[in-house]
C-alpha positions as a Markdown table, in Angstrom:
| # | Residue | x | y | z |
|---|---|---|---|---|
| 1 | Unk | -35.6 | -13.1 | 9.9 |
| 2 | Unk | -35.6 | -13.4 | 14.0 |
| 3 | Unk | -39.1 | -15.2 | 13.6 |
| 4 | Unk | -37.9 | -17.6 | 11.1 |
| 5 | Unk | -36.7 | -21.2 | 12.3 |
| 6 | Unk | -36.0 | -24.1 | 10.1 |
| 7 | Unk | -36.0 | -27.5 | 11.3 |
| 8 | Unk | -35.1 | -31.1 | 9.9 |
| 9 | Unk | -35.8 | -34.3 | 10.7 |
| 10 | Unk | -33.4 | -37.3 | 9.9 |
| 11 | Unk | -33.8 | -37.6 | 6.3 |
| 12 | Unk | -31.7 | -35.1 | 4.7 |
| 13 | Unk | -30.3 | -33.1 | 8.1 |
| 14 | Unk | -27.0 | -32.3 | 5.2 |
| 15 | Unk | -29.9 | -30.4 | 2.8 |
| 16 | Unk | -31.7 | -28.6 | 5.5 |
| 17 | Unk | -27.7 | -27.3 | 7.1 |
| 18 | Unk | -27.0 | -25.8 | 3.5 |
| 19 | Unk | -30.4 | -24.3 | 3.3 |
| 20 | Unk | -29.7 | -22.6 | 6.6 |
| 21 | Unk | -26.0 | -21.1 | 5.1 |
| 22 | Unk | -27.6 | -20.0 | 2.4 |
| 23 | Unk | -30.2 | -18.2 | 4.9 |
| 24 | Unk | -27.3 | -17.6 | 7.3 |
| 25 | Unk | -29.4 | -18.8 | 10.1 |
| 26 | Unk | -28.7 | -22.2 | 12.3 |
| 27 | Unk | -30.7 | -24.8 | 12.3 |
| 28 | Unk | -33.0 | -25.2 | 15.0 |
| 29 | Unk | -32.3 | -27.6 | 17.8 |
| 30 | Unk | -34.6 | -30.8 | 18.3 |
| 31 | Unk | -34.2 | -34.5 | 19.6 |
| 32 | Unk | -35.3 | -36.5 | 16.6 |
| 33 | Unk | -35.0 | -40.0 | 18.1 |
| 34 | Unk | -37.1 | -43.6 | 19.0 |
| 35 | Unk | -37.8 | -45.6 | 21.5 |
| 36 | Unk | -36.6 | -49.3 | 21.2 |
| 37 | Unk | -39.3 | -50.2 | 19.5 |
| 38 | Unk | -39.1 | -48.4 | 16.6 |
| 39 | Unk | -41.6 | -45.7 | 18.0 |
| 40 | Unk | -40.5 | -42.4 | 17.4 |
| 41 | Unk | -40.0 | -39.4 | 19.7 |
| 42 | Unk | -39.3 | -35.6 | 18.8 |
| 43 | Unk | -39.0 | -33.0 | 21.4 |
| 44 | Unk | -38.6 | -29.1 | 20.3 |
| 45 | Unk | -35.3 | -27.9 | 22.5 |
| 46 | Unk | -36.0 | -24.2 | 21.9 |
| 47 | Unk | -38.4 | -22.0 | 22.1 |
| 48 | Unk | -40.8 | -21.4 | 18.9 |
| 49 | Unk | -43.8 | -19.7 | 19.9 |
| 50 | Unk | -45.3 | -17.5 | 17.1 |
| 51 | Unk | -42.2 | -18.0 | 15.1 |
| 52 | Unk | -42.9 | -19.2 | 11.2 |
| 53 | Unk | -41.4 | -22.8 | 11.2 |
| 54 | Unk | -39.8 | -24.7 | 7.8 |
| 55 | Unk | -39.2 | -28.1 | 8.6 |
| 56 | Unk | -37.4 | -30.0 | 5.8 |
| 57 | Unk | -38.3 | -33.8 | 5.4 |
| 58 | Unk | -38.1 | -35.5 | 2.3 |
| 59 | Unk | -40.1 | -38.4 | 2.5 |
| 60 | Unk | -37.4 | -41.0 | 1.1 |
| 61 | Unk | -36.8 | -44.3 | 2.1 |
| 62 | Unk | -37.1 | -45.6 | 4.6 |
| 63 | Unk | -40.3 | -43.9 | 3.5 |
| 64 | Unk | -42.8 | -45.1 | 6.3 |
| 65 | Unk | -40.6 | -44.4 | 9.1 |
| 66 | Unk | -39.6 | -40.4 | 7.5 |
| 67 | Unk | -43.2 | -39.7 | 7.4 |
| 68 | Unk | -43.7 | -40.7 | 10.7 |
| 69 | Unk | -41.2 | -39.0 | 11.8 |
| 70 | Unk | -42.6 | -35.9 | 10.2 |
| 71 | Unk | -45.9 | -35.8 | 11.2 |
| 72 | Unk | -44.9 | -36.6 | 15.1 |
| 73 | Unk | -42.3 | -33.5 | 14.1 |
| 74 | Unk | -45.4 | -31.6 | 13.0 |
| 75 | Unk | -48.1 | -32.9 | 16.2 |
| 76 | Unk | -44.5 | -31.7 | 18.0 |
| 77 | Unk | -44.5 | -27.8 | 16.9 |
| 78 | Unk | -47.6 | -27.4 | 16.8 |
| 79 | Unk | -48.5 | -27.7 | 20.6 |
| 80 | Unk | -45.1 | -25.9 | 20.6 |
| 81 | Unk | -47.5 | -22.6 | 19.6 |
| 82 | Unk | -45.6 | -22.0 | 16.3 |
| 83 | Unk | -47.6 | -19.9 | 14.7 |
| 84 | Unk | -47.3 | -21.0 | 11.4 |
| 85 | Unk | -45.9 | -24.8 | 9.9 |
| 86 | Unk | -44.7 | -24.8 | 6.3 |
| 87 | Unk | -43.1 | -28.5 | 5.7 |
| 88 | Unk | -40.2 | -28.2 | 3.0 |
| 89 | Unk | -40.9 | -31.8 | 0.9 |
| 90 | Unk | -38.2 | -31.9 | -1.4 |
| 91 | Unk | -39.6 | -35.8 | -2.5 |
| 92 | Unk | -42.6 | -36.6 | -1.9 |
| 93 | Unk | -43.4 | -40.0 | -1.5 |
| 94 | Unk | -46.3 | -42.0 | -2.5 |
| 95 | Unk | -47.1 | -39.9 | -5.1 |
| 96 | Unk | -47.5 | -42.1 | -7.6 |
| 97 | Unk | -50.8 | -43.6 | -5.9 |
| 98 | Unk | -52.3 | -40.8 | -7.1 |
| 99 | Unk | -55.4 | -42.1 | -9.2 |
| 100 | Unk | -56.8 | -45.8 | -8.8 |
| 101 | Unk | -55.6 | -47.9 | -11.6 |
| 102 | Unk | -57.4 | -51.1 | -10.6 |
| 103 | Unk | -60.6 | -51.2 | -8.9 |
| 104 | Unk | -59.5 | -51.8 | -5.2 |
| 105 | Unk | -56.7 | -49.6 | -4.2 |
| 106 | Unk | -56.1 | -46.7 | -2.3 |
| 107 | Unk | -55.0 | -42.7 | -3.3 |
| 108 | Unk | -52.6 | -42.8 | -1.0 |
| 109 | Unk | -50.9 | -39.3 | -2.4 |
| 110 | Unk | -54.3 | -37.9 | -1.3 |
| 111 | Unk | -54.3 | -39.8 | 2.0 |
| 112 | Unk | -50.4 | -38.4 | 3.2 |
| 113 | Unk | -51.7 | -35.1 | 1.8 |
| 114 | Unk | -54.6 | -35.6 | 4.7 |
| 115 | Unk | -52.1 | -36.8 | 7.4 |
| 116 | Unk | -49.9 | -33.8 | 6.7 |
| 117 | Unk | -52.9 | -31.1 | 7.1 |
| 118 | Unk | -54.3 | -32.9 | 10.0 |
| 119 | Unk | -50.4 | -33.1 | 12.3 |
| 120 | Unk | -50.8 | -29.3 | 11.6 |
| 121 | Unk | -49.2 | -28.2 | 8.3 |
| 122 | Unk | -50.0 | -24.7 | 7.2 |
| 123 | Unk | -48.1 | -24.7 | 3.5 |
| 124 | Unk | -46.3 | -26.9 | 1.2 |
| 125 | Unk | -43.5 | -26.0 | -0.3 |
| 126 | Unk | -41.8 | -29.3 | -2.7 |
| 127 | Unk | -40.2 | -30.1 | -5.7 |
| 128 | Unk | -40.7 | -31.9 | -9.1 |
| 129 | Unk | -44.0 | -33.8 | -7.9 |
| 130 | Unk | -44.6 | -36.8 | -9.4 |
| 131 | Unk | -47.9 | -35.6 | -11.1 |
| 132 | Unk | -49.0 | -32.0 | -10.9 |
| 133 | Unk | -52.1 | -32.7 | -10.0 |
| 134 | Unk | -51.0 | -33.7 | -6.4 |
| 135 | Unk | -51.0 | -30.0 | -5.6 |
| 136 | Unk | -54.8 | -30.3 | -5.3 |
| 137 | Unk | -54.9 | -33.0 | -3.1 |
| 138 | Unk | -53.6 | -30.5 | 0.2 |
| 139 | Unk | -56.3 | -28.6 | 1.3 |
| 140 | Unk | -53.5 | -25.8 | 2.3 |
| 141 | Unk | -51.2 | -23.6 | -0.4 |
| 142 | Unk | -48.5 | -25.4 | -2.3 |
| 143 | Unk | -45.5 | -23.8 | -4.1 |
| 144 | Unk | -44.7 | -26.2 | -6.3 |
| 145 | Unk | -40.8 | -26.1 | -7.4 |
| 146 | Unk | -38.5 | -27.4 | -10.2 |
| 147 | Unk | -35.3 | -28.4 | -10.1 |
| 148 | Unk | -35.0 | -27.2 | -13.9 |
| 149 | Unk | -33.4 | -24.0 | -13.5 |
| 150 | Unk | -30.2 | -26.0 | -11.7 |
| 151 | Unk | -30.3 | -29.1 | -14.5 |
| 152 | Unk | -30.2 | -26.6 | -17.2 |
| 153 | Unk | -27.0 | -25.0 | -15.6 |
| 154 | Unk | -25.3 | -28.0 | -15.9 |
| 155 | Unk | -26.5 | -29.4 | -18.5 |
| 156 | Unk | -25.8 | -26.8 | -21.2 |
| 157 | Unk | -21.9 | -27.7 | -21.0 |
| 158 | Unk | -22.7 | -31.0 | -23.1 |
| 159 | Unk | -21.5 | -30.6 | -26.7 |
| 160 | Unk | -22.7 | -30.9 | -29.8 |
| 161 | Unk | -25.9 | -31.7 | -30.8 |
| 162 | Unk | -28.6 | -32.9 | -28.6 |
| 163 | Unk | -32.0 | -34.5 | -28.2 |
| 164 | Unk | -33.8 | -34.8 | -24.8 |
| 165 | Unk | -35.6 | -38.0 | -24.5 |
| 166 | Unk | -38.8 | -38.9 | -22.7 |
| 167 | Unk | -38.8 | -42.2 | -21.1 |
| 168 | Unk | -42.9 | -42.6 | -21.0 |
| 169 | Unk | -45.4 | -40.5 | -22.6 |
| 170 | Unk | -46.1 | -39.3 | -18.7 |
| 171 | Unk | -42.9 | -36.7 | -19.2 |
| 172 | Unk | -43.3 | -35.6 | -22.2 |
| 173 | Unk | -44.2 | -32.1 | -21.2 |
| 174 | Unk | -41.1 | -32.1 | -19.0 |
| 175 | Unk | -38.8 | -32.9 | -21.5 |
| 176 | Unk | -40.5 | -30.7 | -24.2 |
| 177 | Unk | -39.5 | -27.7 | -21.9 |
| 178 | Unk | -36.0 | -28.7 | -21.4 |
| 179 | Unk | -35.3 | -29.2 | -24.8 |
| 180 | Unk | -36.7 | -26.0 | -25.3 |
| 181 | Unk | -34.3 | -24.1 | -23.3 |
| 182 | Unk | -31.3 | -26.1 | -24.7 |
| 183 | Unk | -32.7 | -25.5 | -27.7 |
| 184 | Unk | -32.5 | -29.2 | -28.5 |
| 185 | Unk | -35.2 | -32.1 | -30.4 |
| 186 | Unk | -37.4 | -33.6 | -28.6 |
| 187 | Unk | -37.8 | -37.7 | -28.5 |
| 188 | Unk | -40.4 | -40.2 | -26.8 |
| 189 | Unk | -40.0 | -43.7 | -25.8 |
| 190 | Unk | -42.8 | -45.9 | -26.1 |
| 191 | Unk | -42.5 | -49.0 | -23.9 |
| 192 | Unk | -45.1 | -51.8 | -25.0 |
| 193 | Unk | -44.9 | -55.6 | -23.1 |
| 194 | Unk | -46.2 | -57.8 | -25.7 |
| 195 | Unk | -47.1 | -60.6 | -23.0 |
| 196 | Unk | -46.6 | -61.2 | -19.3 |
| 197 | Unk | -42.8 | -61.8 | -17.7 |
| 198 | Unk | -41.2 | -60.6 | -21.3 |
| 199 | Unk | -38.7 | -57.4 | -21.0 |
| 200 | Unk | -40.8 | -54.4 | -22.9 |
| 201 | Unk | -40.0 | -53.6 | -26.3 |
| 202 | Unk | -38.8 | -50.1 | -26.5 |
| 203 | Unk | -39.7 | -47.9 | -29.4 |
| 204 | Unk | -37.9 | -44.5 | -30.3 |
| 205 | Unk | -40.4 | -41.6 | -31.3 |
| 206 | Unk | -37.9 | -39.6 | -33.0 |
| 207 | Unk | -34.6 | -39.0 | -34.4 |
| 208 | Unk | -31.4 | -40.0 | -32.1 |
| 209 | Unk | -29.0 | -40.7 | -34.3 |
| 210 | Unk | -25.9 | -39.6 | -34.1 |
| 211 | Unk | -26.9 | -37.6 | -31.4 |
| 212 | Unk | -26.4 | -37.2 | -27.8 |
| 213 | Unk | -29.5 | -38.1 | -25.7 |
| 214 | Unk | -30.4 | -36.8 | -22.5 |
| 215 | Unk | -32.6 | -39.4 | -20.5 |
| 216 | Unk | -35.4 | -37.0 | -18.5 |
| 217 | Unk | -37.4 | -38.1 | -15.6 |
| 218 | Unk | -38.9 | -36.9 | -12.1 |
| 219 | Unk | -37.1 | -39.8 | -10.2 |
| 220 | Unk | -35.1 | -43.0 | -10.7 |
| 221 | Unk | -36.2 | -45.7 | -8.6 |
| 222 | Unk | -34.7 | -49.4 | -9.6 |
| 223 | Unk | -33.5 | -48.0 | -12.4 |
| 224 | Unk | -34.9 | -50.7 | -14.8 |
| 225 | Unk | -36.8 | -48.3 | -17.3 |
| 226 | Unk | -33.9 | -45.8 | -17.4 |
| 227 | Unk | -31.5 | -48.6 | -18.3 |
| 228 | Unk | -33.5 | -50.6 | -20.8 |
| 229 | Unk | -34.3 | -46.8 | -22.6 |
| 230 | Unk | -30.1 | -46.0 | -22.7 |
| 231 | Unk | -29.8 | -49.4 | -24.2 |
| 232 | Unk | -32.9 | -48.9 | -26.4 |
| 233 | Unk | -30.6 | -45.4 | -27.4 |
| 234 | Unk | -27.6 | -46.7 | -27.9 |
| 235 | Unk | -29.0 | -49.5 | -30.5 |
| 236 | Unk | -30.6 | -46.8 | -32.1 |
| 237 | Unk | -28.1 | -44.6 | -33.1 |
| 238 | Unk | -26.9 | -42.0 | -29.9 |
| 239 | Unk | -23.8 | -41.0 | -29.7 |
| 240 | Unk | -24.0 | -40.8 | -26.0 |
| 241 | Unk | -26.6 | -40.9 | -23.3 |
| 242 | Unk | -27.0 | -39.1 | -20.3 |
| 243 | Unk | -29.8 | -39.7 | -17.7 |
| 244 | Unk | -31.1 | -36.7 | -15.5 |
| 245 | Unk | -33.4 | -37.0 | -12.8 |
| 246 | Unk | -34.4 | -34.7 | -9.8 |
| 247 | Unk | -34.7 | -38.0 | -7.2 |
| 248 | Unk | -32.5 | -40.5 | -7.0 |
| 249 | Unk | -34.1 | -43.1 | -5.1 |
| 250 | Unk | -31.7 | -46.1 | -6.6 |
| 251 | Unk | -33.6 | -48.5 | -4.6 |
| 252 | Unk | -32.5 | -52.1 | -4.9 |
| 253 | Unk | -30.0 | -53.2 | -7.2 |
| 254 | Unk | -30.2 | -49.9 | -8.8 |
| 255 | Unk | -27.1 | -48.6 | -8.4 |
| 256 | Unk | -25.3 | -51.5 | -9.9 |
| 257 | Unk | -27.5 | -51.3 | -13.1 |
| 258 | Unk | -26.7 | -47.8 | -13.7 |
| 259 | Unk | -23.0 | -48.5 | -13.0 |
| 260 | Unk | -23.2 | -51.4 | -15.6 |
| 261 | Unk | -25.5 | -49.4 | -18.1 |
| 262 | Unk | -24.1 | -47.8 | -21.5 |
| 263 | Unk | -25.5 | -44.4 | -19.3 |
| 264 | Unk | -22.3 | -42.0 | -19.6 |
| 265 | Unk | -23.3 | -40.0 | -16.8 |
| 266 | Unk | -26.2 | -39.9 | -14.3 |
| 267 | Unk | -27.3 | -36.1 | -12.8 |
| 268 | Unk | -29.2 | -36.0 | -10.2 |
| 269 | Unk | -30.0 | -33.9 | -6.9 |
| 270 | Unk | -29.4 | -33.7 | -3.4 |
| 271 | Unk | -33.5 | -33.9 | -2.5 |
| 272 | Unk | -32.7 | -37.5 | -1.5 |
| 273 | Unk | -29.5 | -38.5 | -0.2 |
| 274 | Unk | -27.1 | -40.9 | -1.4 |
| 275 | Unk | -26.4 | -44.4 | -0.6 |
| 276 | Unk | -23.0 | -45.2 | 0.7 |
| 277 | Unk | -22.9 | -47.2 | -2.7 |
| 278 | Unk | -24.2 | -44.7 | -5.1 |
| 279 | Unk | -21.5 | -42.4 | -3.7 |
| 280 | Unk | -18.6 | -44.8 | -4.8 |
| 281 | Unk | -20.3 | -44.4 | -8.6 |
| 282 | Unk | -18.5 | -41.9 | -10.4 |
| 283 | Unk | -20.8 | -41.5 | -13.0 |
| 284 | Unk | -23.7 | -40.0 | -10.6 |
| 285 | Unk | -22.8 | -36.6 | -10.6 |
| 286 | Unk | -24.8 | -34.7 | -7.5 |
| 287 | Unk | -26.4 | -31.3 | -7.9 |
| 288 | Unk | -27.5 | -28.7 | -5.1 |
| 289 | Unk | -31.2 | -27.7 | -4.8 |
| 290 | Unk | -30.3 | -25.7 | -1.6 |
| 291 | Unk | -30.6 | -22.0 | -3.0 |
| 292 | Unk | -33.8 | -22.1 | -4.6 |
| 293 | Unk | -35.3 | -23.7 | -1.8 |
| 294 | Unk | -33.4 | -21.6 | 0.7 |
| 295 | Unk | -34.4 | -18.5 | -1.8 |
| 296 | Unk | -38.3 | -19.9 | -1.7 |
| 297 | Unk | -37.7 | -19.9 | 1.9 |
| 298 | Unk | -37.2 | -16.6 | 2.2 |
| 299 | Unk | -39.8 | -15.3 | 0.3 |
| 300 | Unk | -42.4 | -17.1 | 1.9 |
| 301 | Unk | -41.7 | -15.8 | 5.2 |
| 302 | Unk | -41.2 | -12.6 | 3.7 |
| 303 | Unk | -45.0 | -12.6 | 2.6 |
| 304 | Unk | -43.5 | -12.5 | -1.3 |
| 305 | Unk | -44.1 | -13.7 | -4.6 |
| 306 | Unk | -42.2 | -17.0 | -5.3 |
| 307 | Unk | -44.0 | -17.2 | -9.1 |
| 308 | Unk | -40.4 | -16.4 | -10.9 |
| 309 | Unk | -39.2 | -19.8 | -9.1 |
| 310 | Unk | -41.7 | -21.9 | -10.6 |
| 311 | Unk | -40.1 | -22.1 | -13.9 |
């Protein structure tokens, strides 16, 4: 492991540290700053020629600024002769631009994809992409994580009996493998607007009723859909609701909505960091990604298979 050095950018500098105690390696020293301007500066202060290089950088809000900061991370290493570049994205962001919708608007999961290769990345290594598909857009390998395996832990203390819930037909095939492993019914929520500026009308695919829904989704963002589903739940029947996600972005007033919803609990992961606010919010209930990233890691410097991670 004396070639292997993992680096971080401003982000998440508390996930990279427990990645590197679960390698039991420090994490590399570099000036991650700005001018007064807003223009940002990185400067390597240690050597890292022909070492392999992780640097973590979730791409979370504020999302312009973290990429930035990554690719001039990335321009950074390379001319530091690193001989190879894998950036650790535990949230991607802009991922869901990834197809055009309406006729004049940009793929811009594809076009970060491109900025990433061209500061210099070698391999991707992230987790719970918004859409698979985004793997294709990097012209270099992708190991594509889930934070399953760590949801699943957790998420088998609930008792009695339990239906996972799809908020969109989009994560359907998520939830269908969760409720596989808890070996709990599958729902689907159909969200329909009848007209322009009137709340959607949520329908239930499924039986809830009298039983205790688990809310399942990549990310949680203003946290309107997750709300208006738990309430959607509740009317229908649940006995209780919990809402899981892998990113919690909580941008806006999302925080408050989720602390106000008939939600029981919120699970999420440390791939973005917490607000100050969020923190305060009992019901969000934080869990570590660290060891299968640090164990995914390890492998790839290693030169070995990280296949059994995928699942």
């Amino acid at each position: 492991m004396n070639k292997l050095r993992i680096f971080s950018g401003n982000a998440n500098v508390e996930l990279a540290e427990r990645i590197c105690r679960f390698l039991d390696i420090p994490l590399g020293q570099a000036g991650v700053a700005g001018f007064s301007d807003g223009e940002v500066h990185v400067e390597i202060n240690e050597s890292v020629r022909g070492m392999d290089v992780f640097v973590v950088q979730p791409t979370c809000p504020p999302v312009n600024h973290n990429l930035v900061e990554l690719l001039v991370m990335l321009d950074a290493l390379k001319r530091a002769s690193a001989q190879r570049i894998t950036v650790v994205i535990p949230y991607y962001g802009y991922a869901r631009q990834d197809r055009k919708v309406l006729p004049r608007t940009s793929i811009s999961a594809r076009l970060v994809a491109n900025l990433l290769t061209v500061a210099g990345t070698s391999r991707i290594l992230a987790m719970d992409l918004h859409a698979g598909q985004i793997q294709g857009f990097f012209d270099v390998p992708v190991d594509h994580l889930y934070a399953l395996p760590v949801q699943l832990q957790y998420l088998k203390k609930i008792k009695g009996e339990v239906v996972v819930v799809s908020p969109d037909a989009g994560g359907v095939e998520r939830a269908r493998e969760l409720g596989k492993r808890l070996n709990a019914s599958l729902a689907i929520i159909d969200k329909r607007r009848e007209k322009a500026n009137v709340s959607k009308v949520m329908h239930i695919i499924g039986n809830v009723q009298g039983k205790t829904a688990i809310l399942l989704d990549d990310m949680i963002d203003t946290g309107g859909t997750i709300v208006q589903a738990a309430e959607a739940l509740r009317d229908n029947g649940a006995k209780a609701v919990y809402a899981c996600c892998t990113h919690p972005v909580l941008s806006g007033n999302a925080v408050r909505k989720i602390a106000d919803s008939p939600i029981k609990e919120m699970i999420a992961t440390n791939t973005i960091p917490l607000s100050a606010e969020a923190k305060k919010v009992k019901k969000i209930k934080v869990l570590d990604v660290s060891p299968i990233l640090g164990e995914a890691i390890k492998r790839i410097h290693n030169e070995e298979s990280v296949s059994s991670l995928f699942i």
